[in-house]
NUSE-369741 format. One record per residue (C-alpha): chain; x negated, y, z negated. Coordinates in Angstrom, 3 decimals. Layout:
<pts>
<"A", <X, Y, Z>>
...
</pts>
This chain:
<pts>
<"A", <0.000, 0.000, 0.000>>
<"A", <-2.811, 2.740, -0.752>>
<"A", <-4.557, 1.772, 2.241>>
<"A", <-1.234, 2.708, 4.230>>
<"A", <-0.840, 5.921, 2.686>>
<"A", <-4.367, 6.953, 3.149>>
<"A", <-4.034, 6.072, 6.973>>
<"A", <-0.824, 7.629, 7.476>>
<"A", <-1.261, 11.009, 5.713>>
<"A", <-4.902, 11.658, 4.649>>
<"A", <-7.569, 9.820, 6.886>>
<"A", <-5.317, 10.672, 9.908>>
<"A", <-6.389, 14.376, 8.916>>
<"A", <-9.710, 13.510, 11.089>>
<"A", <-8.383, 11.801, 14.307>>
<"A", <-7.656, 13.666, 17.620>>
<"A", <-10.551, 16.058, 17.183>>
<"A", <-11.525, 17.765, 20.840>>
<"A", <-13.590, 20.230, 22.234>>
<"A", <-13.243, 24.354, 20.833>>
<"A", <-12.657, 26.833, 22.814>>
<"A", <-14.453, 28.814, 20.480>>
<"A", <-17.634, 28.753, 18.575>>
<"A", <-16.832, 30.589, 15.392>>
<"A", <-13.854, 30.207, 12.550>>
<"A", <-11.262, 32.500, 13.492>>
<"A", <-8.345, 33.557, 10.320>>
<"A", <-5.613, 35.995, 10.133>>
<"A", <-7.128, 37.176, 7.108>>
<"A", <-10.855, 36.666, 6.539>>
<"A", <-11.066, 38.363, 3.361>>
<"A", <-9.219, 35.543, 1.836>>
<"A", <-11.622, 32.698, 2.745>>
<"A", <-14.162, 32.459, -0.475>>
<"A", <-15.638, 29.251, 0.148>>
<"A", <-18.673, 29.250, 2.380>>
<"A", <-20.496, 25.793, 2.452>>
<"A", <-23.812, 26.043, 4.144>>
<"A", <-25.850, 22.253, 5.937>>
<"A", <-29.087, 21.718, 5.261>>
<"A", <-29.363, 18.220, 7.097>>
<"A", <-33.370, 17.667, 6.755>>
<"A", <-34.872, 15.259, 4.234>>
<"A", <-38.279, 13.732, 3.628>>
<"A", <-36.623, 10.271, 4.501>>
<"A", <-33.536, 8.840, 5.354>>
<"A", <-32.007, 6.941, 2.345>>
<"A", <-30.220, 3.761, 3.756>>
<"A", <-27.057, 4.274, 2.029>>
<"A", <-26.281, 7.850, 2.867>>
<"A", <-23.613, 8.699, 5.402>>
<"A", <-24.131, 12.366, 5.693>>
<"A", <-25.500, 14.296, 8.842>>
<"A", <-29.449, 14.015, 8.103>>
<"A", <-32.462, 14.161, 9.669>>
<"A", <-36.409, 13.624, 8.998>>
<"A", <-38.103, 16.781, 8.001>>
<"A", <-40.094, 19.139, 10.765>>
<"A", <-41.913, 22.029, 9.423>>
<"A", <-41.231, 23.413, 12.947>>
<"A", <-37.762, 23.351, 13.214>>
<"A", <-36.977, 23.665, 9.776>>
<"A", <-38.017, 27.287, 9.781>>
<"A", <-35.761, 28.009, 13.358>>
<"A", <-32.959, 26.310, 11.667>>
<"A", <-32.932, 28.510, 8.490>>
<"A", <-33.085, 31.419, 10.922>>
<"A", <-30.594, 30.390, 12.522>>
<"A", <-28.446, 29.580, 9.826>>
<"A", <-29.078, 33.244, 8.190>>
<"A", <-27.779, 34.921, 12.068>>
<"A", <-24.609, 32.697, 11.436>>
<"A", <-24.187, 34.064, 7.754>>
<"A", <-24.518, 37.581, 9.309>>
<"A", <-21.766, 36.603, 11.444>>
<"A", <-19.242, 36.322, 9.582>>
<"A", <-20.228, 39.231, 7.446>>
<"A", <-19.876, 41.651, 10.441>>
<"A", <-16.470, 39.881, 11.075>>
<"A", <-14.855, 40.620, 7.796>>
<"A", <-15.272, 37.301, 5.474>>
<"A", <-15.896, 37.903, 1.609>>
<"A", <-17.560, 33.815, 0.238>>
<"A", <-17.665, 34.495, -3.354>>
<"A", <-18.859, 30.585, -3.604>>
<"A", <-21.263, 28.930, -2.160>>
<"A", <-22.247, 25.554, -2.076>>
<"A", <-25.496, 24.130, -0.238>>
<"A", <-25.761, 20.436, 0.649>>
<"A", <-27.150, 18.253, 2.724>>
<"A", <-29.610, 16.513, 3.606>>
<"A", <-32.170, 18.095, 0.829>>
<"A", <-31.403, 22.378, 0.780>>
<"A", <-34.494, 22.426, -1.156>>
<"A", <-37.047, 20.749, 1.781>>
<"A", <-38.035, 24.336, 2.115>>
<"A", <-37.431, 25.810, -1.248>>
<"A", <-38.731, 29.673, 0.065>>
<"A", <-36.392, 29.358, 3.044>>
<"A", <-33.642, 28.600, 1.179>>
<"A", <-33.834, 31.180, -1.484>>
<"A", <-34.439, 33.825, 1.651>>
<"A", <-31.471, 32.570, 2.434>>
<"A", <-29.424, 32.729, -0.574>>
<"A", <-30.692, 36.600, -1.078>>
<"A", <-29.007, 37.607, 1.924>>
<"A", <-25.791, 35.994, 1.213>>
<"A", <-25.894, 37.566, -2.420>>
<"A", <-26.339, 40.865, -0.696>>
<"A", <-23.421, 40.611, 2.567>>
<"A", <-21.185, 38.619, -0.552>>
<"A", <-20.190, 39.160, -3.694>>
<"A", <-20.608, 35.886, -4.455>>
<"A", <-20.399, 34.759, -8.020>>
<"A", <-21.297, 31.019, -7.818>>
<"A", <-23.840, 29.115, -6.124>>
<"A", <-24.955, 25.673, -5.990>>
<"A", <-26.864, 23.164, -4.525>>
<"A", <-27.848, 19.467, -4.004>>
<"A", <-31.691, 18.324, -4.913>>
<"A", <-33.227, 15.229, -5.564>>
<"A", <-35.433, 14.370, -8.555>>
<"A", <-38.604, 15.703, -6.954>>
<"A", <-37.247, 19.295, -6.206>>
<"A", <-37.030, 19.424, -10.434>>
<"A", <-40.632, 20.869, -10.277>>
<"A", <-41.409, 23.898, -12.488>>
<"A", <-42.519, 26.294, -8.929>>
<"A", <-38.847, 24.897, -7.419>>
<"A", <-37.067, 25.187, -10.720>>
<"A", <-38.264, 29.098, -11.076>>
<"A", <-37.621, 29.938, -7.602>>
<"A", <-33.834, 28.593, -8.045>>
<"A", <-33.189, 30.328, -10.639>>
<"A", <-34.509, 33.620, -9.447>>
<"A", <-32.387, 33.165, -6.794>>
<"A", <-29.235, 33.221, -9.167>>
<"A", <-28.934, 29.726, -8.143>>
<"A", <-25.559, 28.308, -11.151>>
<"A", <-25.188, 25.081, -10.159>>
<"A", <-28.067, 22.437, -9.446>>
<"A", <-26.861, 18.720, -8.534>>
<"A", <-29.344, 16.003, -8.345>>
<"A", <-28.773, 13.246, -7.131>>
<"A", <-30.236, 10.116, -9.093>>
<"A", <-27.956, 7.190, -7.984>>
<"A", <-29.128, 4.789, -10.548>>
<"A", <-32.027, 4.667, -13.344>>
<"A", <-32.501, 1.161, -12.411>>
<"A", <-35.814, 0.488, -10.604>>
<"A", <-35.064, -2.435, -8.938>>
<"A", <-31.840, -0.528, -7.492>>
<"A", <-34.217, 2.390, -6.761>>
<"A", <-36.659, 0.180, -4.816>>
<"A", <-33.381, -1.438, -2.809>>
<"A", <-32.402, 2.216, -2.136>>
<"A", <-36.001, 3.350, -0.618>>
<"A", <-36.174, 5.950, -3.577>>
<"A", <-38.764, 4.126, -5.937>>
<"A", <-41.673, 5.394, -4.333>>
<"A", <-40.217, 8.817, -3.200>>
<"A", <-38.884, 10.280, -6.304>>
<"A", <-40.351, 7.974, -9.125>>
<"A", <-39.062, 5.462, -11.778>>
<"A", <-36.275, 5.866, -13.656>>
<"A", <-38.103, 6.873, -16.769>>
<"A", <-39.626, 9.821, -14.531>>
<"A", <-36.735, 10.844, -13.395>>
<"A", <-35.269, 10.800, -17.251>>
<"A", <-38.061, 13.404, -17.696>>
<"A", <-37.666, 15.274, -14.753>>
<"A", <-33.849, 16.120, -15.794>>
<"A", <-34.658, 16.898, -19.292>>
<"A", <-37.431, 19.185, -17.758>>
<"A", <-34.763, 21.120, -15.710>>
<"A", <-32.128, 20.311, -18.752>>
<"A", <-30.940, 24.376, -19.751>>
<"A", <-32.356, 26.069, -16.648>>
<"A", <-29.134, 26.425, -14.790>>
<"A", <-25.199, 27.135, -15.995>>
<"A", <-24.088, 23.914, -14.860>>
<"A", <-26.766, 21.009, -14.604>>
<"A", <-25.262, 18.102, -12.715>>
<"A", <-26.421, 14.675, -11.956>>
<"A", <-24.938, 12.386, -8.760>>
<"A", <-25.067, 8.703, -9.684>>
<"A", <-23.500, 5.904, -7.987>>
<"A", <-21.597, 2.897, -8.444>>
<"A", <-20.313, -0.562, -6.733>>
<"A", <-23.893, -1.055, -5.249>>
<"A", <-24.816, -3.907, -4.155>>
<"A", <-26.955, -6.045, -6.797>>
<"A", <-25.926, -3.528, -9.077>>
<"A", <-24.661, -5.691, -12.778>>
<"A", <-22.437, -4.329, -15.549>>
<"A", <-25.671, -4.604, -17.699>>
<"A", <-27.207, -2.107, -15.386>>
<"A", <-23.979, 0.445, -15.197>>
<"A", <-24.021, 0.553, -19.391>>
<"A", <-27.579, 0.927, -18.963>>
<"A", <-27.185, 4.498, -16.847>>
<"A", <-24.354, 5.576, -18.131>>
<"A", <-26.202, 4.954, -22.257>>
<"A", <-29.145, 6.969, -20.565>>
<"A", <-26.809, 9.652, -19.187>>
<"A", <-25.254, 10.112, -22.830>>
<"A", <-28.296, 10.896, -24.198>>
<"A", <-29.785, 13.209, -21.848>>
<"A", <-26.293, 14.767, -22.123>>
<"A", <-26.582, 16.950, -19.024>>
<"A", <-23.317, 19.426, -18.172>>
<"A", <-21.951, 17.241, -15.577>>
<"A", <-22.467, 13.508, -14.613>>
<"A", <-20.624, 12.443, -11.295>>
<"A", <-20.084, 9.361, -10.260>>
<"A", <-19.304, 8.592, -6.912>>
<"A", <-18.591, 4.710, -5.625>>
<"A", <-20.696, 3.755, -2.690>>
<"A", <-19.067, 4.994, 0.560>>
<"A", <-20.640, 3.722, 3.621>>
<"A", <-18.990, 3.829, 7.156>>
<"A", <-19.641, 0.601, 9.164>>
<"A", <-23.164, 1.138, 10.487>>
<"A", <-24.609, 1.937, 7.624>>
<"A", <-22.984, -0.643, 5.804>>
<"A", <-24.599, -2.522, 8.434>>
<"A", <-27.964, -1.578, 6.914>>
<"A", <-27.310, -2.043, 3.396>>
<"A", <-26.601, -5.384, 4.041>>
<"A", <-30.248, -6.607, 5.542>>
<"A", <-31.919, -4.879, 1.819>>
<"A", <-28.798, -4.834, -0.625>>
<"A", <-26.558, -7.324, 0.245>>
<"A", <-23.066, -7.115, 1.510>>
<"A", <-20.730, -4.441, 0.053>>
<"A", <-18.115, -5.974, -2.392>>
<"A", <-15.048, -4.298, -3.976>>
<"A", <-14.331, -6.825, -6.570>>
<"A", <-16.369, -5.234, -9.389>>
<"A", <-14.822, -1.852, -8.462>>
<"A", <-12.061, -1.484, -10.937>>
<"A", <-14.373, -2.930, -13.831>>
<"A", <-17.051, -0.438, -13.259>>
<"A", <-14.689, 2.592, -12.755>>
<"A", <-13.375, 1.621, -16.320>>
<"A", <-16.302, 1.231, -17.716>>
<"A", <-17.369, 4.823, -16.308>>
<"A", <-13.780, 6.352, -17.836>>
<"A", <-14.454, 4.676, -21.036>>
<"A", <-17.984, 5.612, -21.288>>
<"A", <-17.466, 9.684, -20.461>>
<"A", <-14.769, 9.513, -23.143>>
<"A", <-14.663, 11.819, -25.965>>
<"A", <-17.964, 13.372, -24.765>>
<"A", <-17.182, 14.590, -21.143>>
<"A", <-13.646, 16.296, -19.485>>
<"A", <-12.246, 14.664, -16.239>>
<"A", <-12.656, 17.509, -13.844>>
<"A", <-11.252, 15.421, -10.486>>
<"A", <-11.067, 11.443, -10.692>>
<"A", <-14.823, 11.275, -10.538>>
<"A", <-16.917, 14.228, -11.927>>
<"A", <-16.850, 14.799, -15.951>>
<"A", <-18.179, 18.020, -17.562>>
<"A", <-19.087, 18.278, -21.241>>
<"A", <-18.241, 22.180, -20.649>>
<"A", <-16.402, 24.367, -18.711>>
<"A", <-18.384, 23.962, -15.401>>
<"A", <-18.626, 24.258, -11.378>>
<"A", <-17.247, 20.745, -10.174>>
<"A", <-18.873, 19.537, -6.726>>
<"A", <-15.836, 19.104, -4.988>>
<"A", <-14.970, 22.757, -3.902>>
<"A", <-12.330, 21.231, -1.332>>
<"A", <-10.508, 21.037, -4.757>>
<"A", <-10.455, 24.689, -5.813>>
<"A", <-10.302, 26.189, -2.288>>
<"A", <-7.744, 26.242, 0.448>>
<"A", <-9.768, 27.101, 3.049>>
<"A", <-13.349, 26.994, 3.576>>
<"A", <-15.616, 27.623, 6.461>>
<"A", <-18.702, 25.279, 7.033>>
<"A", <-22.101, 26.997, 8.595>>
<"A", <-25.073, 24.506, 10.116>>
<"A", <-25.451, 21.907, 12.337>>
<"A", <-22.778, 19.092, 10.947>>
<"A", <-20.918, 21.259, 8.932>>
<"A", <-17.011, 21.209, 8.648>>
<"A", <-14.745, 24.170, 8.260>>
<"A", <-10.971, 23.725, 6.981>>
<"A", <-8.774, 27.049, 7.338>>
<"A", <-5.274, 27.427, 7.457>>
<"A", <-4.049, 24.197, 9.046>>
<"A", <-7.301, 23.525, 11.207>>
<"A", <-10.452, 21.679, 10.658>>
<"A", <-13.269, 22.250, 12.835>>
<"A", <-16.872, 20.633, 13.167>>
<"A", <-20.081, 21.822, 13.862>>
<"A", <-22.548, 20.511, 16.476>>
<"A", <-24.623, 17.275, 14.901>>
<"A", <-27.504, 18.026, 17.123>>
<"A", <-30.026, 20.431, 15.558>>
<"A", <-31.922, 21.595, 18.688>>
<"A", <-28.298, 22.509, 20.400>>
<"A", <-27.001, 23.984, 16.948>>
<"A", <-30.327, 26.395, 17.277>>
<"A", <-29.997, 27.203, 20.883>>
<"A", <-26.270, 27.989, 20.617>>
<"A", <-26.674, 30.764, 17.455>>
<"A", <-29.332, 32.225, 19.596>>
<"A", <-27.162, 32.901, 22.407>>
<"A", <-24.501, 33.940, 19.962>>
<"A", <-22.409, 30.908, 21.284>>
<"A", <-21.667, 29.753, 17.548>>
<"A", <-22.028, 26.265, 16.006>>
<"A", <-18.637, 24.606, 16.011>>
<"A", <-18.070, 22.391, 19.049>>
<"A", <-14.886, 20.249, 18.132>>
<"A", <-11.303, 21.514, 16.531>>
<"A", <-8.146, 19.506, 14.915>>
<"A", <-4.599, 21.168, 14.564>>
<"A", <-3.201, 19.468, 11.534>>
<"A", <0.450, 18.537, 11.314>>
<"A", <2.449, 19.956, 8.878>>
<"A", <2.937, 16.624, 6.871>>
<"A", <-0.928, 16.757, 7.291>>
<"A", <-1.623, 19.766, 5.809>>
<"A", <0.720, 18.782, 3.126>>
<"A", <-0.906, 15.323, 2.187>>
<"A", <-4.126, 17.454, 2.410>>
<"A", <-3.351, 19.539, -0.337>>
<"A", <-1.525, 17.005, -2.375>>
<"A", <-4.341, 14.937, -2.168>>
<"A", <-7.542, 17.319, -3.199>>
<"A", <-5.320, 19.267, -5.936>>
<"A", <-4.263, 16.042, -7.798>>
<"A", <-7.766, 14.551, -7.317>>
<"A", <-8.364, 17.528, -10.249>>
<"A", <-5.823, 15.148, -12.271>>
<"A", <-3.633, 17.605, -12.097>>
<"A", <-1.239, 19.452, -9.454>>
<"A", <1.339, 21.894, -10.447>>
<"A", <4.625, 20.481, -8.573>>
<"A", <6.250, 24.303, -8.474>>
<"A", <2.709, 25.194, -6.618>>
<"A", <3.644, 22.719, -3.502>>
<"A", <7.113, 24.093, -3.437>>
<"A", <6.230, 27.825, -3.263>>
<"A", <3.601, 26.889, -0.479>>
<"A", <5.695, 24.489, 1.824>>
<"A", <9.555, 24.613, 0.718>>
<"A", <11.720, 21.964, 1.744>>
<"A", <9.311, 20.552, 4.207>>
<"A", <7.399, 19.075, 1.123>>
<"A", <9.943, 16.554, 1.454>>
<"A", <8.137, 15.169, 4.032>>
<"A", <5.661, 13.431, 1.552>>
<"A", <8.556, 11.863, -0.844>>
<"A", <8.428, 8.536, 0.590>>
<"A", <3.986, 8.648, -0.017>>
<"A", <5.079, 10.088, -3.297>>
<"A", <7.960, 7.732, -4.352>>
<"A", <5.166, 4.553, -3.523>>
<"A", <2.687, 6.208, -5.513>>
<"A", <4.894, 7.010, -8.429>>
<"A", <6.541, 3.389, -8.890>>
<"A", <2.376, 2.543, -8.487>>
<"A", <2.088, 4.387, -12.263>>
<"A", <-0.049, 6.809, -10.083>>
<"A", <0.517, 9.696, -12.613>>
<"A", <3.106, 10.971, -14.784>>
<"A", <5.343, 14.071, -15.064>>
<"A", <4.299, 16.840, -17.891>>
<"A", <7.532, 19.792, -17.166>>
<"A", <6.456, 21.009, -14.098>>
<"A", <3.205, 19.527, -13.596>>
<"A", <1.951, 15.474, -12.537>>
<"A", <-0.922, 14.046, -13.849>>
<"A", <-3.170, 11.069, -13.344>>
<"A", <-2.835, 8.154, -15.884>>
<"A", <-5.850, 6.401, -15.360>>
<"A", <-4.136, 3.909, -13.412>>
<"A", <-4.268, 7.003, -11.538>>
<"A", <-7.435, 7.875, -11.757>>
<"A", <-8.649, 4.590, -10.111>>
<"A", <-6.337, 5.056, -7.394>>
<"A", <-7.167, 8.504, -6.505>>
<"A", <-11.035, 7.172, -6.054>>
<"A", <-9.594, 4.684, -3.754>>
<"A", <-7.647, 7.807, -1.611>>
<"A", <-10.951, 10.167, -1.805>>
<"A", <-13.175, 7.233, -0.880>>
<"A", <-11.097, 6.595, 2.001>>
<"A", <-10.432, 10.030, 3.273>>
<"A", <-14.233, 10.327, 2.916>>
<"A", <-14.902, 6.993, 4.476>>
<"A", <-12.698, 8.927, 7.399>>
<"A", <-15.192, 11.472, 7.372>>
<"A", <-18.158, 9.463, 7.282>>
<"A", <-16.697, 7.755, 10.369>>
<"A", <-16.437, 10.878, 12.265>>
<"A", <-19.871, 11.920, 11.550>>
<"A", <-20.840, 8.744, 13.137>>
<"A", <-18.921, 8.975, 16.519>>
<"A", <-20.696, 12.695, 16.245>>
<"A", <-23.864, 11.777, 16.196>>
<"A", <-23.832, 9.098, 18.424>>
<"A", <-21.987, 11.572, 20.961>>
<"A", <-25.040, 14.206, 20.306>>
<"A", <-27.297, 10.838, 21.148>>
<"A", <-28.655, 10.947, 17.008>>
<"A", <-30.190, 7.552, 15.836>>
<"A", <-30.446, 7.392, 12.217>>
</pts>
C-alpha cells in the first residue's frame, strides 16, 4: 500500500521532465523565494554508495565552476530574489574551502541571508577549514560520518580517506561548539551492518552529544545498488524497521524529532529545507529548483554547466509542470515529514481541491500513520517509520532521475 501511494502522488512528482525553454527560474514574485540551495558536485573520490550528482576533483575546473556559480548568484540578485537561507551540498562544498567562502561573502552581501549551511566530511574538520567557516558566518556544518565502524568504513572506501572511527570521534569533538548547529549524517540498513554495530554508533553519538544527529537509511537507485553489491553485499530491507526503532528509542529523551529522521538536542537548522520552504531555487550543475508548481533541473555536465553561465544561457536544461494533486501530495508529504502538518494550513492553500488526496489520506490514516491533535496530525511512530519509507522513495525517485541525467550528459560514475 505505501509503495502505491508513493508512486501515485509523490515519486510521480519527477516523471515527464523535458527540455526548458528557459535557462533561469522565473516567479511571479521573486522576493518571496528564500531558499537558495547552491551544488558543489566535486569530491576527492567517489564513495560507492552515494547517489548524488558528483564528480572527482580538478583544481582546474573547480576554480571556473565557483566562478561560474558566483555569475549565477549575481543573477538572480539583479532579477529581484531575496535567499535568506542557504544551504550548500554536494559533492564536498568544502574541496576548495577559499572558493567557497568567496562565495558565501558575496551571497551575504546581494542577501540578507540569516542562515547558512553546509555538508563536509570528517577531513574538512581541520582547524585552517574550521576558522575559515566560521569567518564566513557559516551556522550550520553537517558532516557526514555514515558509521564509526571500521570495517563498514573500509566497505564504504572511507577508511583510508577520512580515518578510523576513533579519529573521526576526535575530529567532531574538535569542531564540537564552533558552529550554531553542529550536525552529523550517519547511515543505516547497510549492508553487513549488525544491531551490535547500530548501538555501537548511536552509544558513541550520545556521548559526543553533538546538536543534531541524522540518520538517513541507505538509498541507492539501481546502479549503484549494483555496486554495493560486488563490496557490501546485496541491499536488504528486513532489518529496516528494527534499526529505525532502535534509532527512535535511542534519540529519546535526549534529542527532538525535527522530520522522521533528523533529531536536535536544541532548537536547530534541520537539513531538509524542502521542509520549511515552499519554493526553492537550485544553482550549479545538478541542482534542482521547486517554485510554485514547477520543478526544474540543472545541467549534470560540468563543462556545459560552465559554458552555458558564460554565455549567460543559464544552467537549467529540463522543466516539470506538476499537477495539482501533485503539488498537493508534495506539500503534504515534506510538511508532515516535520511530524507535524497543520490540517487548516492545507485548506487555506488548496480549498476543496485538497480533497483530491482523501483517498492517500484515508489509507494512511486506517495505516495508524498519525493521529489528530484539534487542528493539527501528527506522526505516531508507526508514523514515523512510514514517513522514512515515503521520503526514501520520493528520494529513491530522485536518485533515479539523476541517473537517466547523467547518463543523458554521457557521465560515468
Amino acid at each position: 500500500m505505501i509503495k502505491q501511494i508513493i508512486d501515485s502522488i509523490f515519486a510521480g512528482n519527477l516523471r515527464g521532465f523535458k527540455p526548458s525553454p528557459r535557462g533561469w527560474v522565473e516567479s511571479r514574485d521573486p522576493s518571496k523565494i528564500r531558499m537558495l540551495y547552491v551544488h558543489i558536485p566535486f569530491c576527492e573520490e567517489l564513495c560507492p554508495f552515494c547517489s548524488f550528482h558528483r564528480v572527482k576533483a580538478s583544481d582546474g575546473e573547480i576554480k571556473r565552476y565557483f566562478n561560474a556559480l558566483r555569475s549565477e548568484i549575481k543573477f538572480y540578485s539583479e532579477r529581484g530574489f531575496r535567499f535568506t537561507e542557504v544551504y550548500f551540498g554536494g559533492g564536498t562544498p568544502t574541496i576548495d574551502a577559499r572558493e567557497l567562502c568567496l562565495t558565501i561573502e558575496l551571497i551575504r552581501s546581494l542577501f540578507p541571508a540569516r542562515e547558512v549551511s553546509l555538508e563536509t566530511n570528517p577531513n574538512g574538520l581541520d582547524g585552517a577549514t574550521l576558522a575559515l567557516l566560521a569567518d564566513s558566518g557559516v551556522d550550520r556544518l553537517s558532516v557526514g560520518v555514515q558509521s564509526f565502524d571500521d570495517s563498514l568504513l573500509k566497505k564504504m572506501d572511507r577508511y583510508k580517506k577520512y580515518g578510523s572511527g576513533a579519529e573521526i570521534r576526535e575530529r567532531l569533538a574538535f569542531a564540537s561548539g564552533r558552529f550554531r548547529t553542529l550536525n552529523v549524517d550517519m547511515m543505516f540498513n547497510l549492508p553487513g551492518q549488525t544491531r551490535q554495530s547500530l548501538e555501537r554508533d548511536i552509544d558513541i553519538l550520545l556521548a559526543l552529544a553533538p546538536d543534531q544527529i541524522t540518520f538517513y537509511p541507505l538509498m541507492a537507485e539501481p546502479s549503484v545498488r549494483d555496486k554495493l553489491s560486488g563490496s557490501f553485499g546485496g541491499i536488504k530491507n528486513e532489518n529496516l524497521r528494527q534499526y529505525y526503532n532502535m534509532i527512535l528509542s535511542g534519540m529519546s529523551g535526549n534529542y527532538t524529532a525535527g522530520t522522521a529522521w533528523c533529531f536536535s538536542r536544541k532548537d536547530a537548522m534541520i537539513d531538509e529545507y524542502i521542509v520549511k520552504n515552499e519554493s526553492y531555487v537550485g544553482i550549479g550543475s545538478g541542482a534542482f529548483s521547486y517554485v510554485e508548481g514547477a520543478m526544474y533541473a540543472s545541467t549534470f555536465s560540468i563543462e556545459e554547466y560552465i559554458r552555458r553561465i558564460e554565455r549567460s544561457a543559464g544552467g537549467i536544461t529540463h522543466f516539470r509542470e506538476m499537477t495539482l494533486k501533485q503539488r498537493i501530495g508534495y506539500d503534504f508529504m515534506v510538511k508532515l515529514f516535520s511530524t507535524e502538518l497543520g490540517l487548516s494550513e492545507l485548506w487555506k492553500k488548496y480549498g476543496f481541491s485538497s480533497l483530491l488526496l482523501l483517498p492517500e489520506f484515508a489509507a494512511l490514516c486506517l495505516m495508524g500513520a498519525f493521529r489528530f491533535h484539534g487542528r493539527f496530525i501528527r506522526l505516531s511512530r508507526r508514523g514515523m517509520y512510514l514517513w522514512v519509507l515515503v521520503m526514501s522513495g520520493f528520494f529513491n525517485a530522485i536518485n533515479s532521475l539523476r541517473a537517466q541525467m547523467r547518463r543523458d550528459s554521457g557521465i560515468i560514475s
